[in-house]
LORO-619582 format. One record per residue (C-alpha): x, y, z; residue in one letter; residue number from 0. Coordinates in nm, 2 decimals. Layout:
BEGIN
<<X; Y; Z>; "a"; NUM>
...
***
This chain:
BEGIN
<<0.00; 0.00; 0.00>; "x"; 0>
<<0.14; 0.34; -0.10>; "x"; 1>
<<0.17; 0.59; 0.17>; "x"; 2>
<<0.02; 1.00; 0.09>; "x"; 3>
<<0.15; 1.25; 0.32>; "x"; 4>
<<-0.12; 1.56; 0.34>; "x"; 5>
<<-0.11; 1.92; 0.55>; "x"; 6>
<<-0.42; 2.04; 0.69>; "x"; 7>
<<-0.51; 2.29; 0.94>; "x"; 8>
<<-0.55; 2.16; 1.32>; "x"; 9>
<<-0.88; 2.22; 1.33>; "x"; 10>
<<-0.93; 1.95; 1.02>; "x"; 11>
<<-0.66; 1.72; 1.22>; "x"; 12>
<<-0.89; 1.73; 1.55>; "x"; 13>
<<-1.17; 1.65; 1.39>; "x"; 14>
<<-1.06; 1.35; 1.20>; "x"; 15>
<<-0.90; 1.27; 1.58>; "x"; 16>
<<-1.24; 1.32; 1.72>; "x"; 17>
<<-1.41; 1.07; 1.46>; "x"; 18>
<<-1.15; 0.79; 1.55>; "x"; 19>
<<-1.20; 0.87; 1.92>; "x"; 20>
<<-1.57; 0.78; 1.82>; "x"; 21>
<<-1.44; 0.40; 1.77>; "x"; 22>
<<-1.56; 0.38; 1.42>; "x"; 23>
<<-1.25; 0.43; 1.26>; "x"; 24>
<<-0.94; 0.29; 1.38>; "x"; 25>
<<-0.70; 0.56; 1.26>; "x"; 26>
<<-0.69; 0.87; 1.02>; "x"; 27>
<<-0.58; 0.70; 0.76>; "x"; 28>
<<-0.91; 0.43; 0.79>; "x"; 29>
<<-1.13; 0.74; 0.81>; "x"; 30>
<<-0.96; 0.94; 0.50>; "x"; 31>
<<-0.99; 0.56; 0.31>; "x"; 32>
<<-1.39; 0.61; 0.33>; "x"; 33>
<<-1.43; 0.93; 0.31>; "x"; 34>
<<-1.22; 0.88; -0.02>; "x"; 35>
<<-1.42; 0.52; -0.12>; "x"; 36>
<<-1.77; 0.71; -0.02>; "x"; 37>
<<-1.66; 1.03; -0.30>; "x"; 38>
<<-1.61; 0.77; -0.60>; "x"; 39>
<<-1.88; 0.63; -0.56>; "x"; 40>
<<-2.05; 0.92; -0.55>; "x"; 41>
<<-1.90; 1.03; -0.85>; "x"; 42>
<<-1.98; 0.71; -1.02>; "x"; 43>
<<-2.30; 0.73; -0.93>; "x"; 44>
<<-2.34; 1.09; -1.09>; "x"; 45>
<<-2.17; 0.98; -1.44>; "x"; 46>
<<-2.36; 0.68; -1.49>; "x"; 47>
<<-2.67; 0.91; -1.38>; "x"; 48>
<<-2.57; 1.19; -1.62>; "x"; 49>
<<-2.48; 0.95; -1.90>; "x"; 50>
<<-2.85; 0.77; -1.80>; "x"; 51>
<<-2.99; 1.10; -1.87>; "x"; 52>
<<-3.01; 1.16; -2.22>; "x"; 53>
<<-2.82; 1.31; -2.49>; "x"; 54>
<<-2.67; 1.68; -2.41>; "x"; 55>
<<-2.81; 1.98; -2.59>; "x"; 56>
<<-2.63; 2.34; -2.61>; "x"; 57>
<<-2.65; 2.57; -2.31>; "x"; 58>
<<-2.83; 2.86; -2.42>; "x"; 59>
<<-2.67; 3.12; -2.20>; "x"; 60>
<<-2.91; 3.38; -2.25>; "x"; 61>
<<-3.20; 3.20; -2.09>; "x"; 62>
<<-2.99; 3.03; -1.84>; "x"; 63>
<<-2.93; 3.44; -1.77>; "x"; 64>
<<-3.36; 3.50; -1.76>; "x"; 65>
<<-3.39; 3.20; -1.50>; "x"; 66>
<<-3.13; 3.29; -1.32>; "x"; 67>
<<-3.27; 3.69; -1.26>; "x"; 68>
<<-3.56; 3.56; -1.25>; "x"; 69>
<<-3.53; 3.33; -0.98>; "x"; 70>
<<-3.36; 3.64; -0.85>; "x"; 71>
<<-3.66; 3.80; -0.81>; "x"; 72>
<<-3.42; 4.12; -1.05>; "x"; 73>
<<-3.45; 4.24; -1.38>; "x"; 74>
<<-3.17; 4.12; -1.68>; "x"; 75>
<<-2.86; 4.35; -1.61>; "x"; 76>
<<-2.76; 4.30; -2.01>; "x"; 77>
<<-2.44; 4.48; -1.94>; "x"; 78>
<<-2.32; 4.21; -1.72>; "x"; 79>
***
């Protein structure tokens, strides 16, 4: 097994301390592993979902633009 060395703030460090303290994870690196295994699959997941989906079409940024000030609840700055 190949070995990753990471920096990370303290307050991240004490927090993956405090979830092995919880006994669910024997060490950082066995809570980092799932954390890691939980993301693929996640992203998996989303792939096979998006590629479930459909074909694509082309944004149409303009519209995207009207739902988005829309949803705003502000008028179409057309300068931005």
């Amino acid at each position: 097994m190949a070995t990753l060395n990471i920096s990370m703030p303290d307050e991240l460090r004490a927090f993956i301390e405090a979830r092995v303290k919880t006994g669910e994870y024997q060490s950082a690196s066995d809570y980092l592993r799932d954390l890691i295994r939980h993301d693929r699959e996640e992203t998996e997941r989303l792939l096979i979902e998006g590629l479930a989906s459909g074909e694509g079409k082309p944004l149409d940024m303009a519209a995207l633009r009207q739902r988005a000030a829309t949803a705003l609840g502000k008028g179409l700055d057309r300068n931005a």
